[in-house]
C-alpha positions in Angstrom: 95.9 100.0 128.6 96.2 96.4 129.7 92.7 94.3 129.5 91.1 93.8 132.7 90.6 90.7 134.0 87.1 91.3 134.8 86.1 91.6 131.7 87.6 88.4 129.7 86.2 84.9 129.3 88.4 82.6 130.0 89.0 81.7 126.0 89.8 85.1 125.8 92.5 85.5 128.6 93.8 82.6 127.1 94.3 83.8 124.1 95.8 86.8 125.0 97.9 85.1 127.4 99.2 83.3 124.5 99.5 86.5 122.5 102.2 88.0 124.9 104.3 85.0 124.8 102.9 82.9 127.9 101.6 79.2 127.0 97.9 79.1 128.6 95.6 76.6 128.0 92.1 77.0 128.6 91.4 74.7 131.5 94.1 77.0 133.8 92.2 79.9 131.6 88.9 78.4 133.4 90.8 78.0 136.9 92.6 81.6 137.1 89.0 83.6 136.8 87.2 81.1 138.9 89.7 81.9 141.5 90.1 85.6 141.1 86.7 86.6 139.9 84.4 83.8 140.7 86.0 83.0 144.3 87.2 87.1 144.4 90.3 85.7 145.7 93.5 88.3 145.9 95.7 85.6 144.7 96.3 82.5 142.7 98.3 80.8 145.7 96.3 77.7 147.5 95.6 74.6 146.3 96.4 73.5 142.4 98.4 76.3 141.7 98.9 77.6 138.6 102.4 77.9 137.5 104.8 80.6 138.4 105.2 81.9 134.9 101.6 81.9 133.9 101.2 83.8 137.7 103.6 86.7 136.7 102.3 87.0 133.0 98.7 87.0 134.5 100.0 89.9 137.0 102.4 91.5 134.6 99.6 91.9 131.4 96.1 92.4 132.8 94.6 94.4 135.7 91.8 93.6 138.6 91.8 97.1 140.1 88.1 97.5 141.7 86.0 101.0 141.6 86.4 102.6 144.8 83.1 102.6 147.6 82.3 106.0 148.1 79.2 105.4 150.5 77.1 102.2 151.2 73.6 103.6 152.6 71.3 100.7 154.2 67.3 101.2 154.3 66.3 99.9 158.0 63.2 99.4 155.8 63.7 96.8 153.4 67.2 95.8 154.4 68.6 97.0 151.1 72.3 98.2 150.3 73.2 101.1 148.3 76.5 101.1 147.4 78.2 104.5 145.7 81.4 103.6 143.7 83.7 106.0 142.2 86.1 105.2 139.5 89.2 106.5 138.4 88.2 109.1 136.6 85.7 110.2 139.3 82.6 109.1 137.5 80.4 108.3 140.3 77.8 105.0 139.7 75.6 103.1 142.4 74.6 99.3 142.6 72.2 98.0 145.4 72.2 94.8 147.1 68.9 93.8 147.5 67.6 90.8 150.1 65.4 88.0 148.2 62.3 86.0 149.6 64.8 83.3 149.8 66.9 83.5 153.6 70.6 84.2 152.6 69.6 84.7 148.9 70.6 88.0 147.3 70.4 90.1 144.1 72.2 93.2 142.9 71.0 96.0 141.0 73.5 96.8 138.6 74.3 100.6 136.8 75.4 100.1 133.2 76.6 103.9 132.4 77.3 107.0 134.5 74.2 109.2 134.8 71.8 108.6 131.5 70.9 110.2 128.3 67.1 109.5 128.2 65.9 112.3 130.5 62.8 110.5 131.8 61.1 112.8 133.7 60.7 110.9 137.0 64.3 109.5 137.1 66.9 110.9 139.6 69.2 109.7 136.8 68.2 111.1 133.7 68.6 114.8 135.3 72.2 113.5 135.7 72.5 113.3 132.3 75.4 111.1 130.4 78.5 110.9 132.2 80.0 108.0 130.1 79.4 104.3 129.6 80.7 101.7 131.8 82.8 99.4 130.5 81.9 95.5 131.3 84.3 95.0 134.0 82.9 97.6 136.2 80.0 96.1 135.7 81.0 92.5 137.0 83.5 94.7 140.0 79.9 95.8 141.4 79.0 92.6 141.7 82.6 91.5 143.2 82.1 94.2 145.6 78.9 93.5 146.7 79.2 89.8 146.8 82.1 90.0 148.8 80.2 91.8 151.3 77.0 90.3 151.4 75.8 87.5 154.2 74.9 84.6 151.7 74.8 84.4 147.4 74.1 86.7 145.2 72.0 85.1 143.0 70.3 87.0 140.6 71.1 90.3 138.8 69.4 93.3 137.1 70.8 95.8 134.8 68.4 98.7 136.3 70.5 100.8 137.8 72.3 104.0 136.7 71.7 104.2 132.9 70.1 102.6 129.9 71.5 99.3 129.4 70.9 98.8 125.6 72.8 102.3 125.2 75.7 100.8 125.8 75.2 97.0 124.2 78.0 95.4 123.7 79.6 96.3 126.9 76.3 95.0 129.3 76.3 92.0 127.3 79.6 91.0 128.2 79.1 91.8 131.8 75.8 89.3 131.7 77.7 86.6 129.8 80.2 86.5 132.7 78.4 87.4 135.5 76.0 84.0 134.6 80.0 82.0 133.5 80.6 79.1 135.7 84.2 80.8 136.3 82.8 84.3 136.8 79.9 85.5 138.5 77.9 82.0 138.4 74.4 83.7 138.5 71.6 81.3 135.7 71.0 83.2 132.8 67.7 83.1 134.1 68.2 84.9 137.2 69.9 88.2 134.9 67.7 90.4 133.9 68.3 93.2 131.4 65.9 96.6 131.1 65.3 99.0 128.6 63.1 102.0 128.3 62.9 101.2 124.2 65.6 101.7 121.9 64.4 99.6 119.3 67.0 98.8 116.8 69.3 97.7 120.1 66.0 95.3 121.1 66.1 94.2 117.5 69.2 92.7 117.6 69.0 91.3 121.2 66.7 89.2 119.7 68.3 88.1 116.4 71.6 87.4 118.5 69.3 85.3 120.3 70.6 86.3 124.2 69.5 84.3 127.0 68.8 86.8 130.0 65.3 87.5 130.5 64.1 91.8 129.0 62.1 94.0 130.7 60.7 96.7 128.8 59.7 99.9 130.6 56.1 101.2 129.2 54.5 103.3 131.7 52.5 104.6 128.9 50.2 103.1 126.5 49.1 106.7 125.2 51.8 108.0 123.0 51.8 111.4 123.5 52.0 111.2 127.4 54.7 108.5 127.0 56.7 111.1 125.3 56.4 113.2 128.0 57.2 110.9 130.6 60.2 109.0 128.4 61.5 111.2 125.6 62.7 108.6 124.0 59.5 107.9 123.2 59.5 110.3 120.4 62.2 108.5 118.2 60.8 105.0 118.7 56.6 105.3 118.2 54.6 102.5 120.4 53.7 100.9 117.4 57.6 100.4 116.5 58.3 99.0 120.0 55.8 96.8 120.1 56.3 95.2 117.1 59.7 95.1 118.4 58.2 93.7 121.5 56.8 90.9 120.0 59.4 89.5 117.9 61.2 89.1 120.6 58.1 87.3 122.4 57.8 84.8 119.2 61.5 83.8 119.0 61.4 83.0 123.2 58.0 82.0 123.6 57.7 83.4 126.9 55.8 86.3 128.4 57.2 89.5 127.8 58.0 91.6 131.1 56.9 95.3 130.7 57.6 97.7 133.7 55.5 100.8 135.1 56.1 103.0 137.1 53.1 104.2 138.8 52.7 108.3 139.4 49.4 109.1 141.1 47.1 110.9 138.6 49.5 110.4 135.7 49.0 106.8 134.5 46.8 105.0 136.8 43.4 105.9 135.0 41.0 103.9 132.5 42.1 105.8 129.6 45.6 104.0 130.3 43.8 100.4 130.2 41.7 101.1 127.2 44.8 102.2 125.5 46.7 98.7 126.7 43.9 97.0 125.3 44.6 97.7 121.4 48.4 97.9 122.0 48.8 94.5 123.7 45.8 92.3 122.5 47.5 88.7 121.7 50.3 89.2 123.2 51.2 87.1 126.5 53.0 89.6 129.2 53.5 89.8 132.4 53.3 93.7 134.1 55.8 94.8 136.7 54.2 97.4 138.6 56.4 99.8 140.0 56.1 102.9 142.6 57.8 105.9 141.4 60.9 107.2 143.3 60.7 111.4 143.0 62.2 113.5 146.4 61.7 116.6 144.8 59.3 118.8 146.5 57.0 119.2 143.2 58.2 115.6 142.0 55.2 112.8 140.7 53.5 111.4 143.6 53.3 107.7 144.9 49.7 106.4 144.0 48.0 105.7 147.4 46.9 102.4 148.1 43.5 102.9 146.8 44.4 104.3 143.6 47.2 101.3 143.4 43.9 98.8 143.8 41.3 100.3 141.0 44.5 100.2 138.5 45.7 96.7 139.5 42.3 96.0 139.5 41.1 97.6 135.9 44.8 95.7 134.5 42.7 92.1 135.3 41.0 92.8 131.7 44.3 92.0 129.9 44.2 88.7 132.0 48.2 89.3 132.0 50.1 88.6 135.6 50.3 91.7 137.5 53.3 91.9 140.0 54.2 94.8 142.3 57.5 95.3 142.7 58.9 97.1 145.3 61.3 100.0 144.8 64.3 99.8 147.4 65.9 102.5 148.8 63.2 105.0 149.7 64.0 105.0 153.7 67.4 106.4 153.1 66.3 108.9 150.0 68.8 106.5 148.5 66.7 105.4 145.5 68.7 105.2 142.0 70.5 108.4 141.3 69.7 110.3 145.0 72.9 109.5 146.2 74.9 110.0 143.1 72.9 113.2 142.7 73.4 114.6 146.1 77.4 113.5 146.0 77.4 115.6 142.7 76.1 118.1 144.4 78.0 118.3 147.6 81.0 118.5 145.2 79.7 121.4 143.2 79.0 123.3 146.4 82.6 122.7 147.6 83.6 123.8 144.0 81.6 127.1 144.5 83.0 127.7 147.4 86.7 127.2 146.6 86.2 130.0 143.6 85.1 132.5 146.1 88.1 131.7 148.3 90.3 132.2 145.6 88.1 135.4 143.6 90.7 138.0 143.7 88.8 140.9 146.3 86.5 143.2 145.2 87.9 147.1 143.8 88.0 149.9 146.2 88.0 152.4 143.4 
């Protein structure tokens, strides 16, 4: 299959370019992805062109195909976009556009795989299950899309949609390194961030290979036995591994280490969870992302309530660590990660079901 232009540097559509006969240099490397990915122009025509031949080889020997928009979904809440893409094979993903403090400013919440494999037990997603990865380009072709669309930039992007991103490694990495290329998506390295829920040996070499895009590590647990509950994965990776993990990572950046939490009212909101932070994290400088859980199933974990939120955010202050809420987008429309997907998949089930009783051959009169 013929690479797709979304998913090459420009050295690399230069050299293959150059590897199916058509001189390409890397400075009209640089300008033919700055105009068709950076710019998401639909052609290379305006001013200094590029020449015919290199147009037609560039036409002829890669693709720029885009996933096709299913649904977008906006919250009248928070002003977020959900966006529901289907590709070719009719894997189903989501990204979300989501409005910064900043007028006109924008991020975009990005899906890395089709459904997950980690099964954590509050996520829409993980009772998906694993569809298949995504490769990088339809990574960066979220972005396109919702770029394209949105009223201003779209500064900043986080691999926390659909999926763990460290599952599938070397494809989200390429998707960062372009989406923060000055001839692809243009976003500071700074502004990319890239989560995980803890696969350690994949967190190992993030930091040997020395990556620039901020991590956020998803803890919502400090007690191991109810973090394997809540995040199965938990039970191949012990605490202890992660966070020794953890803090390699924190003394080759010298920075503060971002851990997430999803909050879930009477689950992991109490004093035993502090005490237990307390040994795990002593000496080491973080910053805590709180999070409120997304769960519309009728017997799903519970939002803490605003008092609850208080004696925890409160009780946190004895890590004297930054505590941020974070505010989960979405929740107007039910659209949270992996509602819509979910509820597609199911609409689509149901037609299935009901397309085999059409065609059952009718019951036996004998």
């Amino acid at each position: 299959m013929l690479p797709h232009l979304f998913s090459l540097t420009p050295d690399q559509l230069a050299e293959h370019l150059r590897a199916v006969g058509t001189p390409c240099s890397d400075a009209e490397a640089r300008r033919v992805l700055s105009r068709l990915v950076g710019d998401g122009r639909p052609d290379l025509s305006g001013p200094r062109p590029v020449s015919k031949a290199l147009r037609a080889a560039v036409d002829q020997h890669t693709r720029r195909d885009l996933p096709r928009v299913l649904e977008r979904v906006t919250d009248p809440d928070d002003g977020s976009v959900r966006y529901l893409f289907e590709a070719d094979d009719g894997v189903i993903f989501e990204a979300v556009r989501i409005p910064l403090h900043k007028a006109g400013r924008f991020s975009v919440c990005l899906s890395s795989q089709a459904g997950c494999a980690m099964a954590c037990d509050f996520c829409a997603t993980g009772r998906l299950g694993l569809k298949r990865n995504l490769k990088s380009w339809e990574m960066v072709a979220q972005w396109r899309i919702v770029q394209d669309e949105a009223p201003g930039r779209v500064s900043g992007a986080v691999f926390m949609g659909q999926g763990e991103p460290l599952h599938n490694y070397e494809e989200v990495i390429q998707a960062a390194t372009l989406l923060s290329h000055p001839n692809g998506g243009h976003i500071s390295a700074d502004n990319i961030t890239i989560s995980t829920v803890g696969l350690v040996p994949q967190l190992r070499r993030y930091t040997r290979e020395g990556h620039p895009f901020r991590l956020i590590v998803s803890l919502t647990s400090a007690i191991p036995e109810r973090r394997a509950q809540l995040l199965p994965v938990a039970g191949r990776f012990p605490l202890s591994e992660l966070m020794a993990a953890l803090k390699e990572h924190a003394d080759a950046h010298g920075d503060r280490q971002t851990v997430a939490w999803v909050l879930m009212s009477g689950v992991n909101t109490g004093e035993d969870e502090v005490e237990a932070l307390k040994g795990l994290l002593e000496g080491m400088p973080l910053r805590f992302n709180l999070i409120d859980v997304n769960d519309s199933r009728p017997d799903g974990y519970a939002r803490a309530d605003d008092a609850e939120r208080k004696r925890f955010i409160d009780a946190l202050q004895a890590l004297k660590a930054p505590v941020v809420r974070r505010y989960s987008v979405g929740r107007g429309r039910h659209s949270a990660c992996g509602m819509l997907a979910g509820r597609r998949l199911a609409e689509l089930a149901a037609e299935d079901a009901a397309l085999a009783r059409l065609s059952a051959p009718p019951p036996s009169s004998a």
